[in-house]
C-alpha positions in Angstrom: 3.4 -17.4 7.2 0.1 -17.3 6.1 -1.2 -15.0 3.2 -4.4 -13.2 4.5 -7.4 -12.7 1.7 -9.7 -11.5 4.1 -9.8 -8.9 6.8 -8.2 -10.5 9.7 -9.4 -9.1 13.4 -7.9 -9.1 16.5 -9.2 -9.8 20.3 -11.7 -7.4 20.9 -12.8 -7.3 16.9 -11.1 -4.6 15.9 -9.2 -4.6 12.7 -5.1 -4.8 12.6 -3.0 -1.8 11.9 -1.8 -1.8 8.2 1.2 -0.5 6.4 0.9 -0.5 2.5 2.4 0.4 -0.9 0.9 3.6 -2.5 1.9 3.7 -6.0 -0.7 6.2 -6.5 -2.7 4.2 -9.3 -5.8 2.7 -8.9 -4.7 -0.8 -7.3 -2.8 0.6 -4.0 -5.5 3.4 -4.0 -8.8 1.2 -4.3 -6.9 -0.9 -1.7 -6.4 2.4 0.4 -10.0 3.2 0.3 -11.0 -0.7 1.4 -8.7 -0.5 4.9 -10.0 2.4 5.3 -13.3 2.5 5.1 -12.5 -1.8 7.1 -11.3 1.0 10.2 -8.0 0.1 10.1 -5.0 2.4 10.8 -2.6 2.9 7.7 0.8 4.3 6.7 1.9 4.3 3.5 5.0 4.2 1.7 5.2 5.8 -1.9 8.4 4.7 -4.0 10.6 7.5 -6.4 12.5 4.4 -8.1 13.4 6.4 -11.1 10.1 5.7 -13.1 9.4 8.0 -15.7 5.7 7.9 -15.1 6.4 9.5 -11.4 3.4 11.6 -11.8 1.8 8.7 -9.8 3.9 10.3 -6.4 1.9 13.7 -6.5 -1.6 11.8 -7.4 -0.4 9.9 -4.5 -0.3 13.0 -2.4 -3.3 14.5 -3.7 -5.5 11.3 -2.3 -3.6 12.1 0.7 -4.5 15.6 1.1 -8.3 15.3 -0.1 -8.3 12.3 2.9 -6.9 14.7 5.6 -9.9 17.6 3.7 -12.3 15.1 5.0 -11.0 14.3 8.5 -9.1 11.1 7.5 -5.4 11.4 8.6 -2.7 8.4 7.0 0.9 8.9 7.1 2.2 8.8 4.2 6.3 8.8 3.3 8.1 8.6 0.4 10.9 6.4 -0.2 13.5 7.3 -2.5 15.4 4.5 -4.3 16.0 6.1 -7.9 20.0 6.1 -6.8 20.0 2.3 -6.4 17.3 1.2 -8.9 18.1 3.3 -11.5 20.4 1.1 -12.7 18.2 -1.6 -13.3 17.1 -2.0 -16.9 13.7 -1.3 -18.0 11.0 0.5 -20.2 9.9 2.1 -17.4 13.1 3.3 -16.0 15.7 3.4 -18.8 16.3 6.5 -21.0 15.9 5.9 -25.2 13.7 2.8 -24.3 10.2 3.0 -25.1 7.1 1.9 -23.5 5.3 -0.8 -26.1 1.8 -0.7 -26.4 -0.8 -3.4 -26.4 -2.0 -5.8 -24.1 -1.0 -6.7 -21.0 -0.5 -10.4 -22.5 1.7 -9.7 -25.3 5.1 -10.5 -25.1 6.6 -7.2 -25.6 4.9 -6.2 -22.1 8.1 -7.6 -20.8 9.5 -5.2 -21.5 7.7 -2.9 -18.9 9.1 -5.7 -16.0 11.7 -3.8 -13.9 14.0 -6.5 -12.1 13.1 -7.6 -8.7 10.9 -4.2 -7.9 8.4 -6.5 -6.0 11.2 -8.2 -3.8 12.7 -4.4 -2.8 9.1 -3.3 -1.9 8.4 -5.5 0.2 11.5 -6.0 2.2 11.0 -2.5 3.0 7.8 -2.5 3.8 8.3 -5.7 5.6 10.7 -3.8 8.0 8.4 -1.0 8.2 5.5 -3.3 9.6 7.8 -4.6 12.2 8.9 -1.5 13.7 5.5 -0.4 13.6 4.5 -3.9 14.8 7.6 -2.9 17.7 6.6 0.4 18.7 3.3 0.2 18.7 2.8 -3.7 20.6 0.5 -4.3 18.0 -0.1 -6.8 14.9 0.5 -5.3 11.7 -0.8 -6.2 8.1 1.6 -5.6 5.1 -1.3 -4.8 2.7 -0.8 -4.9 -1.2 -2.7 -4.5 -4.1 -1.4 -7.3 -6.9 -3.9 -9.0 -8.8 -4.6 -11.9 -10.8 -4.5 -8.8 -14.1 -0.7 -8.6 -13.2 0.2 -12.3 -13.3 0.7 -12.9 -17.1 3.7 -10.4 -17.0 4.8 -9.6 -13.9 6.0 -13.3 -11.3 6.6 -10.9 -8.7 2.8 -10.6 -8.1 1.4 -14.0 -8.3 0.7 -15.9 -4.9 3.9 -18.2 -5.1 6.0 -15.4 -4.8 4.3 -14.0 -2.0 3.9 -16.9 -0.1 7.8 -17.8 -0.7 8.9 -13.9 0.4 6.7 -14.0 3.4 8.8 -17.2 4.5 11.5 -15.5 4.0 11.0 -12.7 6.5 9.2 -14.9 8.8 12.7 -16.9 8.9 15.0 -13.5 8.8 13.3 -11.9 11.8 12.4 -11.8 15.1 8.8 -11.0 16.0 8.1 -11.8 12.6 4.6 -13.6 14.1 3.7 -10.0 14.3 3.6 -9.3 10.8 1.9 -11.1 8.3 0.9 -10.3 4.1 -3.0 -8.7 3.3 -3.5 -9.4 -0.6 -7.2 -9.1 -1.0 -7.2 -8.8 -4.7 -4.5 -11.7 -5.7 -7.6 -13.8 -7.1 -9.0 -10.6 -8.2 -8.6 -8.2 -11.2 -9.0 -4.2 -11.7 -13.0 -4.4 -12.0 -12.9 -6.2 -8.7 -10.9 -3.4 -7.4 -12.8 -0.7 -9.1 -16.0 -2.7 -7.6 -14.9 -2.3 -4.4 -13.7 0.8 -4.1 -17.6 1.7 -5.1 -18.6 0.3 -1.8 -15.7 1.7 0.1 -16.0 5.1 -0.7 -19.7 5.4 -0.1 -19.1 4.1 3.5 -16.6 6.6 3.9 -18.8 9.0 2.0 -16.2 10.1 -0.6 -16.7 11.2 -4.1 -15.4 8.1 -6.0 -14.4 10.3 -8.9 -12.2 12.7 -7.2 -10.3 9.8 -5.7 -9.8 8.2 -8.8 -9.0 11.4 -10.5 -6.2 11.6 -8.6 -4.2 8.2 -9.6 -2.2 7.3 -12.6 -2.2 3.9 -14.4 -0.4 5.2 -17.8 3.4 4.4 -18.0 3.9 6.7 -20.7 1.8 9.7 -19.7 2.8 13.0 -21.5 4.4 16.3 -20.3 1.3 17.5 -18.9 0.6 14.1 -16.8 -2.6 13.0 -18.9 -2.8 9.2 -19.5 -1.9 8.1 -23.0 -4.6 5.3 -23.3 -2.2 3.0 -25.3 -0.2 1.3 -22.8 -1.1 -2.1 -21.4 -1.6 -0.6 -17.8 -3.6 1.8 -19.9 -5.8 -0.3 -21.7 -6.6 -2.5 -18.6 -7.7 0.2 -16.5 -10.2 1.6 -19.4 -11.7 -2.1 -19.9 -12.3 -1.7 -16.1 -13.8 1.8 -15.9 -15.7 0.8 -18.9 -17.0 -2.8 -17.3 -18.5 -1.3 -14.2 -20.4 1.5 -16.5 -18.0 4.4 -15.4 -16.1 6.8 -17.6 -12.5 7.2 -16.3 -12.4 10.4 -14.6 -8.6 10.9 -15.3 -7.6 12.5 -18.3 -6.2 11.2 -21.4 -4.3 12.7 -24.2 -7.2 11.7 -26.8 -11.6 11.9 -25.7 -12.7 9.4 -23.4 -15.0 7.7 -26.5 -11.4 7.6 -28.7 -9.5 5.3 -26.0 -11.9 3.5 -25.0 -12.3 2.1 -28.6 -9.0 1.5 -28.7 -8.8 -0.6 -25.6 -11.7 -2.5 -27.1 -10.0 -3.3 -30.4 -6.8 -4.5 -28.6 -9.1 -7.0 -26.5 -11.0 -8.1 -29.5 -7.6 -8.3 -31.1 -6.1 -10.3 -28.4 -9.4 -12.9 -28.3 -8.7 -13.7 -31.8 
């Protein structure tokens, strides 16, 4: 089984039903915006594994509701694994562990892995897409957002790993010809995302702030759900905003001025 980089089409040139993962940060939602604004169809799944930073499920269902405002329906579930993963160890899941700080490059960023999330997405997303696939006679697209910014921590979102998983359920299913991966960003990073969510939004003519408003990138966001800035999720989302000449529109604990200098002293830190 191929992995698709590029819109695939079907007879008749219109574009493939998609089914995707909405975390409700940036990635799944710039994604969102691109299949949209492509003309495909799209469901989502949202995830409640246990994260501490599940905030990201009600910005998640914010973009949902300012789509349907505008006359663009998705169906949208969540999935609720927090009794099953929320056993596994990690920063992001496990009481009286902290999340580090830093760059997304630095070893303790490990620390922020949470064991074989990836492989559990997509096995039920993969199963998703083929009853969809089923009950609609139709083709459908397992759309995600992984980049090339996730590689250096996280194996379960380079290109290897897809391409053996995709084997996997191509070998574990029937019908699996109906189903293939969509991972337009694998080469990419969060500029590129940002970058095209600019161009997707205008074609759909929605305000690119209130979308992006409405996500969370921060694994350690506070009581209130404002971003702390000093995560490496954190810092690689400001570097972003700040790269394409856009100030973040979501809020942090400190001024937009404050964490942006911070991100750029961790990068100038990290170059040296």
């Amino acid at each position: 089984m191929a992995l698709e980089s590029t819109d695939t089409q079907v007879d008749g040139g219109s574009l493939m039903r998609a089914v995707m993962a909405l975390s409700g940060g940036m990635d799944s939602t710039g994604l969102l915006m691109r299949l949209l604004a492509d003309g495909y169809t799209v469901s989502c799944l949202s995830y409640n594994y246990g994260q501490k930073h599940s905030i990201e499920l009600e910005r998640a269902k914010a973009n949902i509701a300012y789509l349907a405002s505008n006359g663009i329906e998705v169906e949208h579930r969540i999935a609720d694994l927090s009794s099953a993963m929320g056993i596994f160890h990690s920063a992001l899941t496990t009481d009286g562990y902290e999340v580090p700080e830093g760059h997304y490059e630095e070893e303790q960023m490990k620390q922020t892995v949470v064991p074989n999330r990836n492989a559990i997405f997509a096995s039920i997303l993969y199963g998703y897409a083929l009853s969809v696939a089923l009950r609609e006679d139709t083709d459908v697209a397992i759309a995600l957002g992984v980049h090339s910014g996730d590689h250096a921590i996280y194996p379960d979102c380079r290109p290897e790993f897809y391409e053996a998983i995709a084997h996997a359920f191509e070998v574990g299913n029937w019908d699996s010809e109906k189903v293939s991966f969509h991972l337009p960003y694998i080469d990419g990073d969060k500029e590129t995302i940002l970058r095209d969510a600019e161009d997707a939004l205008a074609t759909l003519n929605l305000d690119f702030d209130t979308v992006f408003a409405n996500t969370n990138t921060s694994y350690n966001p506070d009581a209130q759900g404002r971003s702390s800035g000093r995560s490496g999720a954190d810092v690689e989302r400001i570097l972003a905003f700040n790269a394409i000449g856009r100030k973040d529109p979501v809020t942090y604990v400190d001024s937009w001025d404050a964490v942006l200098a911070n991100a750029l002293q961790v990068e100038r830190e990290m170059r040296t």
